[in-house]
N, C-alpha and C positions, 0 to 999 in steps of 0.2 A: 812615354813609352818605356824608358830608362826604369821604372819603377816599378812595373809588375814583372819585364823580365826579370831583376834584381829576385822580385820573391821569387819567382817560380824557381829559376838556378840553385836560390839560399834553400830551399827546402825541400827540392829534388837532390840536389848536392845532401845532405843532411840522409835522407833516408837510402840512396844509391851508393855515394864515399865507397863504401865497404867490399859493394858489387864490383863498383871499377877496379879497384884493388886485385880482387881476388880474381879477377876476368886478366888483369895482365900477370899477375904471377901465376897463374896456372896455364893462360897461352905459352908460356916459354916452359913448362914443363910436359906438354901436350907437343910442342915439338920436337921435344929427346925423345919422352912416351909416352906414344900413340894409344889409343885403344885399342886393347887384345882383338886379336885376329888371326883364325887361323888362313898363312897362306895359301896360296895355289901351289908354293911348289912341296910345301908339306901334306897338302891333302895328299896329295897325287904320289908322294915317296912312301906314305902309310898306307898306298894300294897294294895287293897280294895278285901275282898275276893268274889270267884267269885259265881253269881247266878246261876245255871246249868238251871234255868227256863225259864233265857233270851238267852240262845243257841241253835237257832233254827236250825245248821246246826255244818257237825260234819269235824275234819281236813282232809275228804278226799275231802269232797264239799270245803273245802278253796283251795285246792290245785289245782281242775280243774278250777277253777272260775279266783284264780290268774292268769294264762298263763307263769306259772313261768317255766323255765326250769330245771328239776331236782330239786326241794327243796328239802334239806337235812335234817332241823325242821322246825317243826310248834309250834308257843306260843299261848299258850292264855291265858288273863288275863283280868282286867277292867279296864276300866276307867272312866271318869264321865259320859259319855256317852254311857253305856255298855259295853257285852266285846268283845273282839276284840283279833281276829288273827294275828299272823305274821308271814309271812313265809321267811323263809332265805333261798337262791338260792347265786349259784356263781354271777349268772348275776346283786343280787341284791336283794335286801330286798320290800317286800309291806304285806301293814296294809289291813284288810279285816272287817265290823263288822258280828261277829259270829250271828247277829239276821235277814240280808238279803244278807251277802254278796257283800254288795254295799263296795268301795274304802271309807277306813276310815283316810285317809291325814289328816292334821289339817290343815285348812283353814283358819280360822278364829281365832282372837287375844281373841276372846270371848269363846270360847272352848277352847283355849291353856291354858287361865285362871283360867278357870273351875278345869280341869287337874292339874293346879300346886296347885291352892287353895287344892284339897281334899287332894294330896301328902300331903302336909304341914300340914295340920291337924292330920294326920294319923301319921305324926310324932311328933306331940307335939310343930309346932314350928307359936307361939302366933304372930297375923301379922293381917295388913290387906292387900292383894296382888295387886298390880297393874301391868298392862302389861307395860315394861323397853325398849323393841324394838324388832324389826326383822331382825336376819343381817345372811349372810351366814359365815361370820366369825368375832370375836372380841378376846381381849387378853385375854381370857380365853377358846377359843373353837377352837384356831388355827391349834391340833395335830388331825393327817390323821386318829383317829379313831372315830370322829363327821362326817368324807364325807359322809357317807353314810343316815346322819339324816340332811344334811342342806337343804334350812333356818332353823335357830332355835328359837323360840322364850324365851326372858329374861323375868323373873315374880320377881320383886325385893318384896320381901316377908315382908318389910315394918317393922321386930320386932328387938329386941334389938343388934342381932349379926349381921343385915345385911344380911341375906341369901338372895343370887339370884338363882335360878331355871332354867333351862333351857332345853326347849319341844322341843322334837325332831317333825318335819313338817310332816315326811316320816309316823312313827309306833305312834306317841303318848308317846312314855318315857321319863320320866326324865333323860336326862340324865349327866347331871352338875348341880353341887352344890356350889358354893362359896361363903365366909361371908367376911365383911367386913375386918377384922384381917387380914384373904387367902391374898385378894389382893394387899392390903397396902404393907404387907411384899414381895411380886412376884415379885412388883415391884423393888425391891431392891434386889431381889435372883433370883428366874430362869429368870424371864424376863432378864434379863443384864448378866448371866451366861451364859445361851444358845442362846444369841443374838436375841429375840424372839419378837421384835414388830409385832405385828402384820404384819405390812404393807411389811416386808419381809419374814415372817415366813408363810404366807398364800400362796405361790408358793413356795412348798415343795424344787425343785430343785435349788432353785435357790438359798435358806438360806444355801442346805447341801451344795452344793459348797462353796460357801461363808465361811460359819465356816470352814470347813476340811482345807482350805487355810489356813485360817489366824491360826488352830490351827497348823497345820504342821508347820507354818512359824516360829512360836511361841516354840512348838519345837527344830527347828533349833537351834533357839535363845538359849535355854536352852542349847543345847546339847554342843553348841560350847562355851558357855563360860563355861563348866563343866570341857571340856578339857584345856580352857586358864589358870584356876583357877588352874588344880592338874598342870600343867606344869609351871604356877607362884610359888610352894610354895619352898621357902626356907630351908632348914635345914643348923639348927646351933646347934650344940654341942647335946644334949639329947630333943630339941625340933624344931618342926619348926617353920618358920617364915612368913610372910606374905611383900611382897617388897614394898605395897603402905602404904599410909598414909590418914587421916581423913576418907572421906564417900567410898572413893574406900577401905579403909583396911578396912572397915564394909562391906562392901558389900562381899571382897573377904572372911573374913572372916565365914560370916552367911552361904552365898553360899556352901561355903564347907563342913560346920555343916549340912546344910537344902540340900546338894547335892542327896540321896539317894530318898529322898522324894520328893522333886521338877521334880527329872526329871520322878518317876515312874508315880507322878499325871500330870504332864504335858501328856507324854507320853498314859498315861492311858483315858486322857481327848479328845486326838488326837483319841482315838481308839471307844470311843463313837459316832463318824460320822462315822463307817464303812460301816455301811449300805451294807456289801457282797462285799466291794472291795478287801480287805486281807483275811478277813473271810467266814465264810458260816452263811446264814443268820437263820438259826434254824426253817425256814418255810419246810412244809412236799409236794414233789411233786405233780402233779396233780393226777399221776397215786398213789402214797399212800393215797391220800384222799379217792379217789374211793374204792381202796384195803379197807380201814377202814369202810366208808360206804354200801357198794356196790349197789347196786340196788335197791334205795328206791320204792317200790310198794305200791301206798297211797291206788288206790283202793279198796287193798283187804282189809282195815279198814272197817268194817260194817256200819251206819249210822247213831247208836247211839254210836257212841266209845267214847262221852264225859262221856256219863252214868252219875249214882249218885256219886257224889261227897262229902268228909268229910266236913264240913262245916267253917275249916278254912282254906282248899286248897285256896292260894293265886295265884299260880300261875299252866299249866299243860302243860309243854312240850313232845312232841311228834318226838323223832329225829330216825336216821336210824342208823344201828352196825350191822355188818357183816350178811345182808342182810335181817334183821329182824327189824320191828318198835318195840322204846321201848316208852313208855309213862312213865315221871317221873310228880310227883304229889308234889308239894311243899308246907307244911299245915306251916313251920318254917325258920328262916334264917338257921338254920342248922338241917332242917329236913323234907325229902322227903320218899317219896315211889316209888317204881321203879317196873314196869310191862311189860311183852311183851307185846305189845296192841293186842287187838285182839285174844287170846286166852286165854281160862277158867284159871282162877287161881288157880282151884284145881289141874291142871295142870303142870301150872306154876308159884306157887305160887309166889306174891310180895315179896320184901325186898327192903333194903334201897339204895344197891348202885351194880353195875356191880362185876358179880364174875372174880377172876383173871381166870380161863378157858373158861367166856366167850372173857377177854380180848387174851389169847391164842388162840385162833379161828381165831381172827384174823390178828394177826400179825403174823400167820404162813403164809400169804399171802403175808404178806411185803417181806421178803427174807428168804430165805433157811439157816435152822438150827439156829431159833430165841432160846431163850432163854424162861424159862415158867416166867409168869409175877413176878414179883413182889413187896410189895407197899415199895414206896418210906419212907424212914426214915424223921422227921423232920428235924432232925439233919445233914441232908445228904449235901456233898460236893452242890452238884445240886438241892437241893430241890426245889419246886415252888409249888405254891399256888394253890387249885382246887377250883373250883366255886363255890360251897357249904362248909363249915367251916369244918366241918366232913368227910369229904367223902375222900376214899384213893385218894392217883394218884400212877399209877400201872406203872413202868419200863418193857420194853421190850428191850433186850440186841439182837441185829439184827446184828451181825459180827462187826465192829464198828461204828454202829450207836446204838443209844437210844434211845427210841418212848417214852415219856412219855403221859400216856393218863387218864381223868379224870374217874374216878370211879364213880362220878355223873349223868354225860351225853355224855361219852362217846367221848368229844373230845381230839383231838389231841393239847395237850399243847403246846411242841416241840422237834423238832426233836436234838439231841445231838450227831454230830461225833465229829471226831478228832479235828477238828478246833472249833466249837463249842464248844468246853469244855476246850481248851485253850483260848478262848476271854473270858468265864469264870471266869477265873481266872488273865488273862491280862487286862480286864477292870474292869471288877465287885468285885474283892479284890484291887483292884491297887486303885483304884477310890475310891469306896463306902468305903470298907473293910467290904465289906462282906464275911466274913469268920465269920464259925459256931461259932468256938471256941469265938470270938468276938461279933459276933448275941445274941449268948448265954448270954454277959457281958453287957449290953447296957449303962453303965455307964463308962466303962470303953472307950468301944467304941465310944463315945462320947467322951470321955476325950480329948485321942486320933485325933479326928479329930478337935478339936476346936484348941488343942496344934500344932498340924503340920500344918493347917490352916493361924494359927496367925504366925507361924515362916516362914513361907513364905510369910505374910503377913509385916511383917517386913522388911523382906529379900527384896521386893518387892520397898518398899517403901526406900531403899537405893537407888536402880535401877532409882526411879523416879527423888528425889534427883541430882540423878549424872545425869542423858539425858537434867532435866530442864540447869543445869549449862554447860551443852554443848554444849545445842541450844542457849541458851544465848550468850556464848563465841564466836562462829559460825556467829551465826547474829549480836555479835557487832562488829566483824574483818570486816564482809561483808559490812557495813557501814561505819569502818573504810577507807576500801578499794577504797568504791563508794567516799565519801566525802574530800579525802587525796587532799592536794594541789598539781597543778603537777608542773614538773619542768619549770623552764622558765616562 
């Protein structure tokens, strides 16, 4: 049995070496720099607050006018060019402007301009903007949650750090940010991490395949020479020993030290392409969407429902929760008002965020004998982030599943069963190390990943060491072999 694992490690090792290598020097730079992203609290600071004087029509007129099927919210907000709707539907998202209703697309590289110019101002960031291009994807907008804004247009923002901007065709948002620093370093970290050129990562299918191979292969690799290594060691007298010599007793050596950590980040790396093939994917069925929203009824919005507005409301959405529209009114990055729409607020008076009985309400529809809400700890095994900085996110304990749902607007963050909350902890401690107790240390945690990083980085670089002087060996027997005089 010793002797085909031998081969497979010898020449999985031989073609991966290089991956491994590059997978831990580029995790430890993917943990200084992340992949460009533009925040929540920079989208929301490049909003322009809005005129209530240029809304000549209110979100029930946007919603007959889009031909949307079922929208679940309506936005509105400004842009350089007034403000504008958007309505979000399964089938798909469309821009409206709030002063005729006409299709407010961005068309034109002279408007996108406009758009990223005032963003950028609004943020403080000193430039003169020129339009950079038009593309439906480049290596910064390749992930599946730009589909639904491409083309996009790039506004290289022309000031000291390099900001590039980048407008969505579809609504009008910004919705990528990258500076110079982002990119330079991406390309040395996730780009080569996650195998991400563009040119293959733009046909989602065909990268996830692609990675999940090589990283299971890669796996393998790991797995079997874990086991050639504990069945190589020696014991002698009070210690063990190691049966190779020079870069092979380095390698067996490190291997063994770095075995517990190699294989659970390998292992944990592999389990980052699962995408629902082992696990369950944390999205909420069709029938629990509906359950959460039900019956959005935009009509019954009266016609002035934007009404007067406080004069730093930047943003005012309008979405549906267990069968009632609510209207949330955003005057701060962490600070909204929150109203049923359409009826009296002496009634019903505002507040900031969904009460846990109104979230009861509805998850008593998800399944039988739910659990009464309530808000997630920060601290929590599971915790995750709600849309607004402040605002709870409310747990609903459903038999074994988990509804986590925002306390701002009311979405469905995700859903958490069994298997869900073991990928949890199988990829996202295993990988990240995200764990509280660790989250809580960020120095520590850090420490940590740069130290078991670099010792596999080490580790790694024996690996290469030994395959270069194998294919060496290899190719000069083969030439020996071709070239040998024959007999006679």
């Amino acid at each position: 049995m010793t002797g085909p694992l031998i081969i497979v490690h010898r020449w999985l090792g031989v073609a991966f070496c290089l991956l491994f290598a590059m997978w831990f020097a580029t995790g430890i730079i993917m943990h200084f720099v992340p992949f460009p992203a533009l925040s929540k609290s920079e989208q929301f600071n490049g909003l322009a607050p809005i005129d209530s004087s240029l809304v000549a029509y209110g979100p029930a007129d946007s919603v007959a006018a889009s031909k949307l099927d079922h929208p679940t919210r309506v936005r509105l907000f400004t842009r350089s060019d007034g403000p504008v709707y958007v309505l979000s539907a399964k089938s798909g998202m469309k821009a409206l402007h709030a002063s005729d209703l006409t299709p407010a697309t961005v068309q034109s590289e002279q408007l996108a301009l406009e758009i990223a110019s005032d963003h950028a101002h609004r943020r403080g960031l000193a430039g003169q903007p020129t339009i950079a291009g038009l593309a439906s994807y480049d290596q910064w907008t390749v992930p599946n949650n730009f589909d639904s804004h491409r083309p996009l247009y790039r506004i290289a923002i022309n000031d000291a750090r390099g900001h590039e901007l980048y407008v969505s065709s579809t609504t009008g948002d910004i919705v990528q940010d990258t500076t110079r620093l982002e990119r330079r370093w991406n390309y040395a970290g996730s780009v080569l991490h996650w195998i991400y050129p563009t040119v293959l990562r733009r046909n989602w299918t065909i990268w996830d395949k692609t990675v999940w191979t090589l990283s299971l292969a890669a796996l393998i690799a790991a797995v079997s020479g874990a086991w050639v290594g504990l069945l190589r060691i020696k014991p002698k007298r009070y210690r063990l020993e190691t049966p190779y010599r020079g870069w092979h007793a380095w390698h067996h050596v490190i291997g063994l030290l770095c075995l517990l950590f190699v294989l659970s980040w390998i292992f944990s790396g592999w389990l980052s392409m699962d995408h629902g093939r082992l696990f369950s994917s944390g999205n909420v069925t069709e029938v629990e969407a509906t359950a959460i929203t039900g019956t959005p009824e935009w009509e019954n919005l009266f016609a002035g429902a934007v009404g007067i507005l406080p004069t730093a409301a930047r943003e005012i959405e309008w979405f549906a929760f267990d069968n009632r529209m609510f209207r949330r009114e955003r005057t701060g990055f962490a600070e909204q008002r929150l109203s049923i729409a359409g009826v009296d607020r002496d009634i019903y008076p505002s507040r900031e965020f969904l009460r846990p009985d109104e979230v009861d309400a509805v998850t008593s529809r998800l399944a039988v004998g739910c659990n009464p809400a309530v808000v997630v700890a920060a601290n929590d095994n599971y915790a995750v982030n709600p849309v607004t900085a402040s605002a709870p996110v409310y747990r609903a304990v459903c038999g074994s599943s988990w509804f986590h749902i925002d306390g701002a607007n009311g979405a469905i963050l995700e859903k958490l069963d069994r298997s869900r909350r073991a990928y949890r902890w199988l990829y996202n401690a295993l990988h990240t190390f995200d764990i509280p107790a660790l989250v809580a240390r960020p120095v520590l945690r850090t420490t940590l990943i740069v130290i078991l990083c670099g010792c596999g980085l080490v580790f790694s670089f024996t690996a290469v060491v030994i395959a270069w002087r194998r294919v060496r060996l290899k190719l000069g027997s083969s030439q020996g072999e071709c070239c040998a005089p024959s007999d006679g």
